[in-house]
C-alpha positions, 0 to 999 in steps of 0.5 A: 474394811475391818469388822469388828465383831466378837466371835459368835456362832450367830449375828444379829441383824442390827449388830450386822448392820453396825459392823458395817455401818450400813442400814439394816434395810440394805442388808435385807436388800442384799440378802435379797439380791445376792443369794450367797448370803442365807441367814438362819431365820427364826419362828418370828423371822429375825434374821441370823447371820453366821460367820460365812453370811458375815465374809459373804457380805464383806465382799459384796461392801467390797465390791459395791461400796469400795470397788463401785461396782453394781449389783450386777457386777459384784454379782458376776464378779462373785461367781466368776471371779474365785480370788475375791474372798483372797482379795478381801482378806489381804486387804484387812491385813493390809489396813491393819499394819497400815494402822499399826505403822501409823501408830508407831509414827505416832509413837515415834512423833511423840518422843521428838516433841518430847525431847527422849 
């Protein structure tokens, strides 16, 4: 799954919850249930994610949303299993040059009809 988030220090929660297409409500769950995930928390208690809360999370979608994992087991899976943040990030690169592959077949596509 890829994120697309500008390069910030600090992420809200909403846009967090964008990102991922999720509610924010799962997001505070996960914080809850995973304590890998330590947002920044400010005097009113708005929640700050940073890059590595960020990375945190798209291992833990990985896990539940993709994989179908429980929280149990993506918990196991995260401190047991040292590969998974490799795992994730080859699976972006992956859908990215699928994504441009596709593109490109498209491209392609489009000068046959158009007889070039």
């Amino acid at each position: 799954m890829k994120i697309n988030l500008p390069d910030k220090l600090y992420y809200s929660i909403g846009e967090v919850a964008k990102a991922f297409d999720v509610n924010t409500s799962l997001i505070r769950y996960w914080e809850q249930e995973f304590p890998i995930i330590k947002p920044k928390k400010n005097k009113k208690g708005n929640r700050y994610f940073t890059p590595e809360d960020i990375n945190n999370l798209q291992m833990i979608y990985h896990l539940v949303k993709e994989k179908g994992y429980t929280l149990d087991g993506a918990r196991v899976a995260l401190t047991t299993n040292s590969k998974i943040s490799e795992t994730v990030t080859l699976i972006d690169h992956l859908e990215f040059v699928k994504a441009e592959l596709l593109k490109l077949k498209d491209s392609l596509a489009e000068r046959d009809v158009e007889g070039v």
